[in-house]
BAMI-356704 format. One record per residue: z, x, y of N, C-alpha, C, O in turn. Coordinates in steps of 0.001 Angstrom, whole numbers, plus 500000, padded with zeros to 6 digits. Each point is the difference from the previous one (the first is absolute). Layout:
ZXYZXYZXYZXY
...
***
This chain:
152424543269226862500916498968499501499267498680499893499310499560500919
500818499998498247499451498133499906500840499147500315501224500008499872
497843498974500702500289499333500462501079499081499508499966499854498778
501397499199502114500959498970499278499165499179499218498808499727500140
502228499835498793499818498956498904500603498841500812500692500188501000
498889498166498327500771498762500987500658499611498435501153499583500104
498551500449499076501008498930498610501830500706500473500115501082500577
500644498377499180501389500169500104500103501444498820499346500138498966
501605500724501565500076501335499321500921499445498859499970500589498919
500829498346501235500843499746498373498941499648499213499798500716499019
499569498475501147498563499839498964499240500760499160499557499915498854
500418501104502353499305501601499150500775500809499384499512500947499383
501759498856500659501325500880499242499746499113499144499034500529499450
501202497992499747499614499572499116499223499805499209500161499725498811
498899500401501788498383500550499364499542500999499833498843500131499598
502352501344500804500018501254499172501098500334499064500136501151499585
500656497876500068500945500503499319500092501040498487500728500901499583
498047498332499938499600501059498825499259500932500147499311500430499075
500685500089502177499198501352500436498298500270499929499330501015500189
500370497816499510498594499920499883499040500014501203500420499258500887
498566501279499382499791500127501428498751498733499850499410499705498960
500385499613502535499281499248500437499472499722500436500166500046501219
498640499375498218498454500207500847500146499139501142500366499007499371
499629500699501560499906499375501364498832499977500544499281500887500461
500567497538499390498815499888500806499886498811501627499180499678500860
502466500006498679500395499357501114501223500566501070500734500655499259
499665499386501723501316500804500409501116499721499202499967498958499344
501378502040500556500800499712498986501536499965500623500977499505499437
499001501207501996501570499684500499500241500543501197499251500913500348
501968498613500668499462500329501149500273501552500436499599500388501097
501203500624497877499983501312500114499114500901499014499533499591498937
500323501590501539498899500686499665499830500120498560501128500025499506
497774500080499393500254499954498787500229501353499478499926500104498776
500396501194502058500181501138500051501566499656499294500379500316498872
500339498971502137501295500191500316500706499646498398500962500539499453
497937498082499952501182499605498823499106500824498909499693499465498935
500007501530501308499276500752498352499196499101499719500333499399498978
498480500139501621499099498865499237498594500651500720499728500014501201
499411500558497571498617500533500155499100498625499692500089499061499209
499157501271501665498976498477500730498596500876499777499744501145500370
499398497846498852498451500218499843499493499206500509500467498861499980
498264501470500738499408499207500857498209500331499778499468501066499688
500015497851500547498639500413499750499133500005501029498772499915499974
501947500191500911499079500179501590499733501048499919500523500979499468
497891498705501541499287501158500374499959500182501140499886499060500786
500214502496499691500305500609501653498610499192500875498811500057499687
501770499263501394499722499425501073498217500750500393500112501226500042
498770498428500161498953500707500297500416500421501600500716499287500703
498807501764499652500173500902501056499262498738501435498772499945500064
501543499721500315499463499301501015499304501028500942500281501167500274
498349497701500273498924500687500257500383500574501899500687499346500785
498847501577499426500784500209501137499570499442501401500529499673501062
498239500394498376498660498974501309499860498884499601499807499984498784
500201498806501796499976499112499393499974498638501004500865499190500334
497819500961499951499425499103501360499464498652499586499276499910499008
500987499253501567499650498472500322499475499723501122500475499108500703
497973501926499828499662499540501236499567498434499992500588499274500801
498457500170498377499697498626499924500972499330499341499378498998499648
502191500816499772499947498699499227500200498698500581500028498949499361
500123501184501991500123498484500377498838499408499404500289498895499540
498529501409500293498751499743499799499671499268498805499113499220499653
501999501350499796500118498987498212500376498689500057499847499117499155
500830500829502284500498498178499879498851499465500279499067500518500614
501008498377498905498397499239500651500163499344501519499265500094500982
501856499282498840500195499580501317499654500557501325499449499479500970
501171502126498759500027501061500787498352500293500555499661500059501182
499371500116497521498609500446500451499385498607500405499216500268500911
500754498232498830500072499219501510500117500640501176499108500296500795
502447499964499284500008499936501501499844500736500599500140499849501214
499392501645498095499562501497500649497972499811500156499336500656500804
500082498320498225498456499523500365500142499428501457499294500411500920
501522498758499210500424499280501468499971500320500738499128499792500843
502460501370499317499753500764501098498978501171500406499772500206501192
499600500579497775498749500695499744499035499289501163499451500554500952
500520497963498643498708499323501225500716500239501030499572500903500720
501253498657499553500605499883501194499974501416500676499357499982501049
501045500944498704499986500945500651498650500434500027499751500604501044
499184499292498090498653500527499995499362499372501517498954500357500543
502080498543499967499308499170501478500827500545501032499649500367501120
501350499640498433500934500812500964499252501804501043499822500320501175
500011500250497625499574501198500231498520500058500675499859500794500930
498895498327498616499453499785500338500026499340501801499255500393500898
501754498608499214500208499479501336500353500935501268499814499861501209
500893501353497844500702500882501038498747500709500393499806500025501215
499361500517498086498983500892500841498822499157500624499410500334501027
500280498389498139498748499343500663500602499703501727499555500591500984
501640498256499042500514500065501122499992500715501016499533499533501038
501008501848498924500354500813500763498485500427500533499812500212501198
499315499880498001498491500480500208499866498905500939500177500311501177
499535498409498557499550498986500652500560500001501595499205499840500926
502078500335499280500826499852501167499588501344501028499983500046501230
499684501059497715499761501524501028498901499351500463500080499542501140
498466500242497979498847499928500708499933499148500884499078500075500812
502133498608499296499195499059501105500629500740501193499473500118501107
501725500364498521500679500151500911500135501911501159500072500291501193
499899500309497764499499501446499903502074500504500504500434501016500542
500135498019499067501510499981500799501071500615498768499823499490498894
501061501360501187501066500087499366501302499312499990500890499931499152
498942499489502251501091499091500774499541498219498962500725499098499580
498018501086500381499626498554499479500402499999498466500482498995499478
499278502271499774500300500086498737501778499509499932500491499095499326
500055501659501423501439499274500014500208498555500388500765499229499421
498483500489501604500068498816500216499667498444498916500520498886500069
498401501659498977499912499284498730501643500100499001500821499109499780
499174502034499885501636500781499372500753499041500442500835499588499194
499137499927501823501257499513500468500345498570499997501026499324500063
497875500512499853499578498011499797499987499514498563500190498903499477
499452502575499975500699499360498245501593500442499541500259499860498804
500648500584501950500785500637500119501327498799500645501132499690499629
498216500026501180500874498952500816500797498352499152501164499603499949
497461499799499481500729498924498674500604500790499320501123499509499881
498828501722499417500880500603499022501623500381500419501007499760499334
498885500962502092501309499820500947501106498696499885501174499938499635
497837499048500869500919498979499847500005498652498801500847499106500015
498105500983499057500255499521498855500809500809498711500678499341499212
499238501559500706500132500937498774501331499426499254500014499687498809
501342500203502261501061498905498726499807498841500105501007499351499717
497777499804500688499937498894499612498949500248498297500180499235499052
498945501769500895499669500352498898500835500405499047499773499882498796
501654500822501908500643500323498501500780498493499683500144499803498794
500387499096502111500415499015499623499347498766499109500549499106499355
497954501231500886498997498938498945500236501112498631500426499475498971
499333501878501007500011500961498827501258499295498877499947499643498823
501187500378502241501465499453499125500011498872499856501003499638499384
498135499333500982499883498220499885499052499597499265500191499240499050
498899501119501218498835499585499042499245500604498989500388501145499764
498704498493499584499048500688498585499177501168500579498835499903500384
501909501197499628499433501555500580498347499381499071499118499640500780
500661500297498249498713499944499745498776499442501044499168500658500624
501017498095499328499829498968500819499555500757501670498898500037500548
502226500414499846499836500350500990499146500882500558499526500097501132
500306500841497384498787501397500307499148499246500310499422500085501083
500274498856497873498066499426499798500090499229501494499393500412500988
501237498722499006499927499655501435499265500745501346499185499529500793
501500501971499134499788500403500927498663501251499806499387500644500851
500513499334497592498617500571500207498676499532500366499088500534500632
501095497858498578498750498832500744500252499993501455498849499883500421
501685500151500305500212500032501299499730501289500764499827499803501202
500070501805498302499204500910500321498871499857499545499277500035500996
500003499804497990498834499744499512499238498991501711499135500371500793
501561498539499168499550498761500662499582501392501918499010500581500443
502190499297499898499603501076500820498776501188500414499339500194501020
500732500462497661499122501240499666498437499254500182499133500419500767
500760498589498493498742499112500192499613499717500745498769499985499991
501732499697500880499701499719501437499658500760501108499168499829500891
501991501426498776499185501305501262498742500340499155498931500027500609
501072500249497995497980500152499366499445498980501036499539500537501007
500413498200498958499439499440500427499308500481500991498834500395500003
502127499544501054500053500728501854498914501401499415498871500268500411
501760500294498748499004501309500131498982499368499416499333499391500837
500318500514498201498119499541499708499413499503500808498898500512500198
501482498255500699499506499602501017499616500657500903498998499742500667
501937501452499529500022501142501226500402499335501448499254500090500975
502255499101499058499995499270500908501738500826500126500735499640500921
499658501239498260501754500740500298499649500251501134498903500364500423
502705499302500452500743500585500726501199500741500048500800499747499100
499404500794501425501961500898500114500831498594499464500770500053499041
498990498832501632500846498826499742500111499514498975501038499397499726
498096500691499523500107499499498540500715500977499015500512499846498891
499351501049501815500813501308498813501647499735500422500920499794499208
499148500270502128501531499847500240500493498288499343501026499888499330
498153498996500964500377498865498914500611500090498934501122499649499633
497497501179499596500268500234498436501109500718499668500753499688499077
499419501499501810501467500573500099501666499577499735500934500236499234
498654498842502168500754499019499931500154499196498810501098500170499469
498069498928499891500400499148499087500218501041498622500726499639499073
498638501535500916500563500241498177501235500659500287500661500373499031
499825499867502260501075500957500262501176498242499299500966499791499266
498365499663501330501029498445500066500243499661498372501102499905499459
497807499963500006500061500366498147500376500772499232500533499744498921
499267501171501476500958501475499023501440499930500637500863499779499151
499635500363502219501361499524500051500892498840499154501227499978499899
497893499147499571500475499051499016500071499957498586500733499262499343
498307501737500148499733500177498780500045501100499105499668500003498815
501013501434502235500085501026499668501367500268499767500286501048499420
500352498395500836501442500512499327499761498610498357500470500199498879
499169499252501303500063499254498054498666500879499870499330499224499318
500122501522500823499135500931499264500707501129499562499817500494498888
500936499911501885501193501545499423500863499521499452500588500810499282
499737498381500703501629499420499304499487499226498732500847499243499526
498256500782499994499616499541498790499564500793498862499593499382499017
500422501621500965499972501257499231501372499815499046499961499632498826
501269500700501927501386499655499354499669499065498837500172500430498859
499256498027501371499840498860499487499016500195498907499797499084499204
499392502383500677499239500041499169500318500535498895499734499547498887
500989501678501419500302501052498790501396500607500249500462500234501117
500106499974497791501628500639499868500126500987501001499115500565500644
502249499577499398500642500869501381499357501285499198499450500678500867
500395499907497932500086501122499675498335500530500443499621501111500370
499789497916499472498434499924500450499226500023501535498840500192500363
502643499460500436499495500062501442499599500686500771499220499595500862
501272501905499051499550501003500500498177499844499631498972499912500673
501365500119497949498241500488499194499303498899501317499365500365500990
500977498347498647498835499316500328499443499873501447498863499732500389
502399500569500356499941500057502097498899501383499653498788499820499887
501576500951500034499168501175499839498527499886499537499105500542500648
500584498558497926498690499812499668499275498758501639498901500093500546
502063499062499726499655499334500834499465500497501139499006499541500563
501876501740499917499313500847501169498668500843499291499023500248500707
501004500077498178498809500854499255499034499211500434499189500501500779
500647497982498801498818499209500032499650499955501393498909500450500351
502301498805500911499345500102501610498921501503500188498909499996500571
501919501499498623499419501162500561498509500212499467499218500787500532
500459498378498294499148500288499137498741499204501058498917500579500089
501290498098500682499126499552500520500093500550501717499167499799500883
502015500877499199499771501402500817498613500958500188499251500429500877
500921499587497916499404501036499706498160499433499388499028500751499926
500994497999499784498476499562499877499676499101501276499104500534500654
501273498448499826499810499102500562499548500405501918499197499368500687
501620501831499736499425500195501393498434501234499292499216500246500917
500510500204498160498939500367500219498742498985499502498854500016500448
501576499273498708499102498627500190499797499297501057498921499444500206
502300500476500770499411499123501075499619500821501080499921499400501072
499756502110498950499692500924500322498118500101499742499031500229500725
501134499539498214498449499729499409499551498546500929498898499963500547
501690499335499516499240498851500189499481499730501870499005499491500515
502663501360500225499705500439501217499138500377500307499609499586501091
499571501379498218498697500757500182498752499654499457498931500543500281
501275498364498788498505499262499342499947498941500495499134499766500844
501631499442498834499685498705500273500920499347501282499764498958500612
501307501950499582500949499135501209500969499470499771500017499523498865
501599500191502195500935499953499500500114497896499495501033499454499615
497515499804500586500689499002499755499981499767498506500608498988499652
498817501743499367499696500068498822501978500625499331500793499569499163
499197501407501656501329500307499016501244498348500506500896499630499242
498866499818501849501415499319500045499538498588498872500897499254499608
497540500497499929499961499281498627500507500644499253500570499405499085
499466501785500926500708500674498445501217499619500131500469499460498998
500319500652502047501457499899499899500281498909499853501065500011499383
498489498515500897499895498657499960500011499888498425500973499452499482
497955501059499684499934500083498419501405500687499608500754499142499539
499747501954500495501285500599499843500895499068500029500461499556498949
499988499932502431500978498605500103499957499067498933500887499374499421
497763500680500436500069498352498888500017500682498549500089499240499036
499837502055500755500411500045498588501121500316499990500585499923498919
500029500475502075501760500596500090500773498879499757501180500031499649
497883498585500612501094498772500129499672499172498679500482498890499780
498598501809499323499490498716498824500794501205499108500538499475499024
499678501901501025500457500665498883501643500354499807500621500609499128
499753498739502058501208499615500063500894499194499110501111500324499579
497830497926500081500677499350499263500888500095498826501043499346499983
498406501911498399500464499833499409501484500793500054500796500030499062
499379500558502155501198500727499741501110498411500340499922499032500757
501073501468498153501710499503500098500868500734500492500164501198499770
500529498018501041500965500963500588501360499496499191500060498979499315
500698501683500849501714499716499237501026499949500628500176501168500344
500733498170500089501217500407500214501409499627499488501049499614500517
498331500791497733501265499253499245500362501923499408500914500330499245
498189500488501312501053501458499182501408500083501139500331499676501141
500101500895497816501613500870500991499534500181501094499988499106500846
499541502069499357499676500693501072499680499120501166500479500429501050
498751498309499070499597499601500715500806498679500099499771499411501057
501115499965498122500678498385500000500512500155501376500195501154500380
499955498260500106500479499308501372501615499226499714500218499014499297
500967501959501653501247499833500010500220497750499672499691499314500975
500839499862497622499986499240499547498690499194499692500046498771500056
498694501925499596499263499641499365499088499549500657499742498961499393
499391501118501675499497498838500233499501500462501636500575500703500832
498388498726499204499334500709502342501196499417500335500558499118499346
499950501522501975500989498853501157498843500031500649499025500750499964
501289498195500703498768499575500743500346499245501347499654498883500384
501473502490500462500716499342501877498330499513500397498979499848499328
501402499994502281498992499723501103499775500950500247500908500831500002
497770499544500333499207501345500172500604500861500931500143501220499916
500307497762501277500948501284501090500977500373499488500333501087500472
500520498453498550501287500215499792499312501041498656500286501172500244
499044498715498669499073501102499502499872501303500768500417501122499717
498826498391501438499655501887500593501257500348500424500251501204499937
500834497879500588501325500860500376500424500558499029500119501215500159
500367498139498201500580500542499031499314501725499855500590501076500099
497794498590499602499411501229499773499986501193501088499762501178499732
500507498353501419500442501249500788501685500349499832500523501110500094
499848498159499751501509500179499780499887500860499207500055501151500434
499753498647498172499888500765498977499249501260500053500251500864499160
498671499372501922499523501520499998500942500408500816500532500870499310
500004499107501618500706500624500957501360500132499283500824500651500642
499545498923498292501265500304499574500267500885498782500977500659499645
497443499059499685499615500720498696499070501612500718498842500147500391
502424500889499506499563501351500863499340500648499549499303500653500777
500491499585497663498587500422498926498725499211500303498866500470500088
501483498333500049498660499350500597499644499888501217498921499416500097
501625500963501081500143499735501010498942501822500406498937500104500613
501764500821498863499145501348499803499442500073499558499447500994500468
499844498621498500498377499904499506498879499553500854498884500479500199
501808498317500320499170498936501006499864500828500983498821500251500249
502180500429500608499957500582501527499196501330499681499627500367501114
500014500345498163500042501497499868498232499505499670499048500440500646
500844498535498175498416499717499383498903499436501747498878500273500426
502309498845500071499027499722501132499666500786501261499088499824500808
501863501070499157500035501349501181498425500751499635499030500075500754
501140500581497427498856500571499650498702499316500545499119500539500671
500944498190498910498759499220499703499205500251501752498850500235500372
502392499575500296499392499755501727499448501371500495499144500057500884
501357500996498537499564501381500346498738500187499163499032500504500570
500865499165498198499670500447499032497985499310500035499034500740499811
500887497829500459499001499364499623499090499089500923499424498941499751
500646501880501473498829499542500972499326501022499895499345499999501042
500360500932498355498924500377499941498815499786499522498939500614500105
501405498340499300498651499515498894499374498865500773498921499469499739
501940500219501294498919498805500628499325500667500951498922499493500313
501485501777500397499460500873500258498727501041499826499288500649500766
500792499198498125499134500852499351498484499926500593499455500996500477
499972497839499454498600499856500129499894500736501101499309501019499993
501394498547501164499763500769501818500115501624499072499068500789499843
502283499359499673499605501705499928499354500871499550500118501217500141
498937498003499111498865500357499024498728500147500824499269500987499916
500498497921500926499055499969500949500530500867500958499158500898500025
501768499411500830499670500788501471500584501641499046499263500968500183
502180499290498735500200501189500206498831500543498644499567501151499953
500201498160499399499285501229498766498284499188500089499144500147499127
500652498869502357498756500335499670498983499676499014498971500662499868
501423497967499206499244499171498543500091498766500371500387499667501120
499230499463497889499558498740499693500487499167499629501008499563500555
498372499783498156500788498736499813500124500571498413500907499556499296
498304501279500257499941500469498428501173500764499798500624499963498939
499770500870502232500863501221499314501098499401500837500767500962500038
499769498165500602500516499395500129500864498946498834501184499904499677
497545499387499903500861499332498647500405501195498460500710499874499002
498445501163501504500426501165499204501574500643499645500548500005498897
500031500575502517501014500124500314500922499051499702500947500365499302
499005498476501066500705498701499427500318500193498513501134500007499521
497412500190499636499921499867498607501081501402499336500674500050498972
499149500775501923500871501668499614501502499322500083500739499980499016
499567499566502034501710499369500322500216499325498584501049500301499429
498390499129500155499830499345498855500474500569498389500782499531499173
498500501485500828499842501299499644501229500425499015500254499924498798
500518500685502684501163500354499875500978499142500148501102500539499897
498929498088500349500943498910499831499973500081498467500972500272499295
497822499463500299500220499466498239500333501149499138500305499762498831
499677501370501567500423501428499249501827499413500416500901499672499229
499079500378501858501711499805499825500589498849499751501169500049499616
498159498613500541500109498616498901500467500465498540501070499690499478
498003501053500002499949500138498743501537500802499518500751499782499050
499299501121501962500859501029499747501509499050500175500886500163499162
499295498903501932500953499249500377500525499385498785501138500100499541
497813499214499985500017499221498581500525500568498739500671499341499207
499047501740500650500428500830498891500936501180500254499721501128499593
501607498540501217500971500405500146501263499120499784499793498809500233
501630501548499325500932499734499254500442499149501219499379500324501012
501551498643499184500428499319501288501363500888499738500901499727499205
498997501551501787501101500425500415499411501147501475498840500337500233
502382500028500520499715500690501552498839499164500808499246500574500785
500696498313499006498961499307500429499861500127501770499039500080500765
502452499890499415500459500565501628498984500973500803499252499823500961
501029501185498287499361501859500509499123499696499425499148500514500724
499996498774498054498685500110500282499090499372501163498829500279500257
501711499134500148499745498517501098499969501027501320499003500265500672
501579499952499411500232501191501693499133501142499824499339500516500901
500710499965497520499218501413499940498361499264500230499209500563500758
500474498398498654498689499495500128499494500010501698499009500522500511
502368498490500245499497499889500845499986501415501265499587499850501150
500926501383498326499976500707500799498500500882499689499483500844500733
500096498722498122498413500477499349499282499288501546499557500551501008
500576498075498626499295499715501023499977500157501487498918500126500574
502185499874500067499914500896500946499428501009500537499623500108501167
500303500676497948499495501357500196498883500018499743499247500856500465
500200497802498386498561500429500299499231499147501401498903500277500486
502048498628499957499350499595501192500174500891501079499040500079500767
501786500496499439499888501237501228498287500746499220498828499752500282
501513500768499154498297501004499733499361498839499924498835500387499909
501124498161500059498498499571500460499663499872501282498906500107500554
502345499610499925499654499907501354499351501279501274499546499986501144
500779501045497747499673501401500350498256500419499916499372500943500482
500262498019498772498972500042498932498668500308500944500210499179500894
498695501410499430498803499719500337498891499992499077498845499721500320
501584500624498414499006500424498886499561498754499014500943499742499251
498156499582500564499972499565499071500615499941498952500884499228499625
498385502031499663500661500033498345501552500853499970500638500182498962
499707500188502128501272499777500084501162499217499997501112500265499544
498314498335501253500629499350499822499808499136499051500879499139500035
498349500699499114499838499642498853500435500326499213500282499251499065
499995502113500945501234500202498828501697500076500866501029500528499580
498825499015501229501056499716500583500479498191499444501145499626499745
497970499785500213500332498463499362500802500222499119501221499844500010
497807500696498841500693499999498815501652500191500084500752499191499456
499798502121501383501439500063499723500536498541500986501095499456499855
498021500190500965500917499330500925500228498202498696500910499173499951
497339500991498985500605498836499087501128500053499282500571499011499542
499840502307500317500976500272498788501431499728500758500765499350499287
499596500889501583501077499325500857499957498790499800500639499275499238
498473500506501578499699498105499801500620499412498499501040499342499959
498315500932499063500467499372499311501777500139499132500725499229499372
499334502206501073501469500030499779501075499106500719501003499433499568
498472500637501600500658498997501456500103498726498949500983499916499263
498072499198500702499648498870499759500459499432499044500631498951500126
499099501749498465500715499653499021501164499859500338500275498912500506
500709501998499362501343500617499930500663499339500780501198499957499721
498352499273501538500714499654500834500199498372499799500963499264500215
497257500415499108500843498513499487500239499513498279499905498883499490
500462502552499854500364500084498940501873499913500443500774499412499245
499528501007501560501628500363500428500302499240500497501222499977500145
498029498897500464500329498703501300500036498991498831500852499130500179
498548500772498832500082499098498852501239500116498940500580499036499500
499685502241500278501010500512498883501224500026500723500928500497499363
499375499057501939501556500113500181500423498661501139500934499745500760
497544499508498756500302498995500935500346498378499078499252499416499216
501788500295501126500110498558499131498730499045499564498965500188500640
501019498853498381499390499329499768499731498941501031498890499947500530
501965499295499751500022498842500907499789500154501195500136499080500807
499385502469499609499955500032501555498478500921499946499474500408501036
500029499796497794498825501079500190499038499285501040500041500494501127
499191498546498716499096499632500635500253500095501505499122500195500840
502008499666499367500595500049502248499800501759500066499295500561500839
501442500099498146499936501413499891498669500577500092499743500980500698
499409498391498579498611500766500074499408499403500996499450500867500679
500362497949499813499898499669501510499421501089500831498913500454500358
503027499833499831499950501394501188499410501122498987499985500901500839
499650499558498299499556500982499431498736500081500208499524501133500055
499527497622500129498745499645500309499590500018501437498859499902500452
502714500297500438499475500168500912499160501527500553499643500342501127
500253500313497596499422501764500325498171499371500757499490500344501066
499957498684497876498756499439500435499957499944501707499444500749500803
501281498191499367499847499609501773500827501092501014499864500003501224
500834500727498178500221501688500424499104500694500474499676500123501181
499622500658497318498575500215500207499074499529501517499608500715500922
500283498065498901499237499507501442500336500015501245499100500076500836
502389499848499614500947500143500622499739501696500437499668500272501154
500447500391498210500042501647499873498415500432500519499636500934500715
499641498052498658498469500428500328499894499959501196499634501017500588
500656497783500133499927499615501478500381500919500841499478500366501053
501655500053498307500923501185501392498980500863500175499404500268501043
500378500304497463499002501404499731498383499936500956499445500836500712
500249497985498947498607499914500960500490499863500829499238500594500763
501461499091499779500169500422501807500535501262500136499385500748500760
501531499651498738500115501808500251498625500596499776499531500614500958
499734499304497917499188500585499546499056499746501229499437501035500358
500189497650500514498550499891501060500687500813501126499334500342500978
502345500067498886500322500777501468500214501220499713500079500675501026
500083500058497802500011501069499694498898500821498846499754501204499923
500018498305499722498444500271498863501282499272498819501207499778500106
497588499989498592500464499428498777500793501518499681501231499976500023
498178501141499725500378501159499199501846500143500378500852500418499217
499328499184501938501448500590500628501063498860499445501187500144499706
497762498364500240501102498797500203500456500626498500501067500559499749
497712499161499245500811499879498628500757501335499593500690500058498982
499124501054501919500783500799498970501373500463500791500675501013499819
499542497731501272501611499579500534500094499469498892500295500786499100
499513497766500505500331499430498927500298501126498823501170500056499623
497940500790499801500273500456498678501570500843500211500958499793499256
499062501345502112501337500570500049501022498948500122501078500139499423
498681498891501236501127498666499475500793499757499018501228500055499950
497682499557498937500261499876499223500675501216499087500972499722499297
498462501717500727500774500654499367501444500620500516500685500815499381
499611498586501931501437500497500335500769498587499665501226499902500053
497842498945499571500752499117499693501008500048498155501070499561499579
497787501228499867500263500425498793500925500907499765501025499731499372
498730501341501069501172500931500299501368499447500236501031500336499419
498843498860501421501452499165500932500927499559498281501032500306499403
497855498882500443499931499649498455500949500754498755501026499587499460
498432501304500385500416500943499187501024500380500341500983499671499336
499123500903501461501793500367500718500990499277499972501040500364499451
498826498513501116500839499254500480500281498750499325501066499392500102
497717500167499050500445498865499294500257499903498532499322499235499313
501430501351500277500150500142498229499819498706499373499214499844499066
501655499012501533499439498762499210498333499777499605499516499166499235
500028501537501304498234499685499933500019501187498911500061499742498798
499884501574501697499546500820499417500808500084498236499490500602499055
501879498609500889500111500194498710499623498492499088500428499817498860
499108499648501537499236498775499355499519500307498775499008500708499821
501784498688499143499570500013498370498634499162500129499325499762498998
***
């Protein structure tokens, strides 16, 4: 049957009265042209079969704005990743301690604890731009300085827990207007793509950056890689500039136009108000940070378990790192080039990937076992990661994202928090036992998950 006509049906009784039939090339009335004896020619042609695959892993990539601020964060994480293994190396050898490795964890962990909604309250007040560069010259400034200590050959434990301390104090401020500015970059329909390419790029320097500073551990020494990361900072903060941010689309206008702009305490109250009352957001947040605490001390970990359970270095060390990597950006990619729907059950199914592959590492004595054990444990990872602050963004208001991602940022000083416990279980029970409590943790936490919480698991 075809479709209704809109012209008034007396019109078309008058305009058939002499029985002549009529070519139509505009609609002719609002009942069927079946009904009044009136044969309709049309010169349309049948619709092409739409293609059935039909992927957009890169298009955020077409905005320009967008590939700014993915060069940006690219540096940034290329220092990031790098920091996590040089560090941890640096702290085992002076220290030969697992208890000390947490004990660093925890000193960058601690400003993030208790700054993190004062970071989401500058995120919602001030020029998220602004604020990145700020705080990347200010890791850079840092990073320079422990090189220093090392070329000289004058480090101590104390200077690492400092440095700890102060970038823990900087990224608590500058990391929620680093996630909450994505929104500001590219359309709601684009957000999924681009959180996803965004985690692609961290996994990509995953996946290069600890075996470079892996290389350098073993040639030249770790004070050479924390110049590299010092260079990273300062291009993360000069390639920043040309991006614009927006907040004149729909999606993002702010309830009568315009920032409110309370007193910062009366700010973090609103924004907790509002998570604790908003129960879609309130379960993303509780369920993402449960994972994260089970899920991601193992990596500060790693160096000790590389050295006492499998027995290597500093090469296959940043190796393994580079494999996690691996399989993060295989499932980046894959994250990216999926439809934004069940985003829920993919989020739990990811993180129960990972689970399971941290129990078998922790099982692990084999080398190249556990080397191909990374890989699945990257591919979790990045399902986790994406998905979780692809969903914390898409159902969270405009005017409150930055307090929201705050606590979402608090997975970072988690992480360290989580590390700490773990090196002390791990110096009273061996590493192999602590982490793979943690991994069954986490997967009865998932499970719990699945059962019991449908609001999560049916998440469009």
């Amino acid at each position: 049957m075809r479709p209704m006509t809109s012209e008034p049906a007396a019109a078309v009784r008058q305009r058939t009265a002499n029985g002549s039939t009529i070519i139509a090339a505009e609609p002719l009335g609002p009942a069927y042209p079946e009904d009044l004896g009136i044969s309709i020619e049309t010169d349309e042609r049948p619709a092409p079969a739409r293609r059935r695959f039909n992927l957009h892993t890169f298009d955020s990539l077409s905005d320009l704005t967008f590939r700014w601020y993915f060069v940006s964060m690219f540096s940034w994480f290329a220092s990031m990743n790098m920091q996590m293994l040089v560090r941890s190396f640096l702290v085992f050898e002076l220290t030969g301690s697992f208890a000390a490795l947490g004990l660093v964890s925890l000193a960058n962990a601690i400003p993030g604890l208790a700054l993190s909604l004062v970071g989401g309250v500058v995120a919602d007040r001030v020029d998220k731009k602004r604020v990145v560069q700020i705080g990347q010259i200010a890791n850079m400034v840092v990073t320079a300085m422990l090189a220093a200590l090392m070329l000289a050959d004058v480090l101590a434990i104390w200077h690492l827990l400092a440095g700890a301390v102060a970038q823990g104090t900087i990224n608590a401020l500058i990391m929620p207007s680093r996630q909450s500015m994505i929104p500001e970059i590219v359309s709601e329909e684009r957000l999924m793509n681009a959180v996803a390419l965004n985690t692609a790029a961290m996994n990509v320097m995953r996946l290069v950056a600890p075996g470079v500073a892996g290389v350098l551990l073993a040639v030249i020494g770790p004070g050479w890689g924390y110049v590299m990361m010092s260079g990273f900072y300062c291009i993360g903060a000069i390639t920043l500039t040309p991006v614009h941010l927006t907040r004149s689309g729909a999606w993002t206008q702010r309830p009568g136009g315009g920032r409110q702009r309370p007193g910062s305490v009366r700010s973090i109250i609103e924004g907790c108000r509002y998570m604790w009352t908003e129960k879609t957001v309130l379960t993303i947040l509780s369920i993402n940070l449960l994972i994260v605490l089970f899920s991601m001390p193992h990596q500060m970990l790693l160096a000790g378990f590389v050295k006492d359970v499998l027995d290597a270095g500093p090469g296959r060390l940043g190796l393994l790192m580079s494999l996690t990597g691996v399989g993060s950006l295989a499932g980046s990619l894959v994250i990216a080039s999926l439809p934004a729907r069940n985003r829920g059950a993919i989020l739990l199914a990811s993180s129960l990937l990972l689970g399971v592959g941290l129990l078998a590492f922790s099982g692990s004595t084999w080398y190249w076992v556990t080397a191909a054990i990374m890989i699945i444990i990257g591919v979790g990872q990045a399902g986790r990661m994406s998905l979780s602050n692809v969903l914390i963004q898409s159902y969270t208001a405009a005017e409150y994202r930055g307090r929201v991602m705050s606590i979402y940022m608090l997975e970072f000083s988690l992480v360290s928090f989580g590390t700490f416990i773990v090196g002390i279980m791990a110096n009273a029970f061996g590493v192999q036992l602590a982490m793979g409590v943690m991994a069954a943790g986490l997967i009865v936490l998932v499970v719990v998950a699945l059962l019991f919480l449908p609001r999560m698991r049916r998440l469009a």
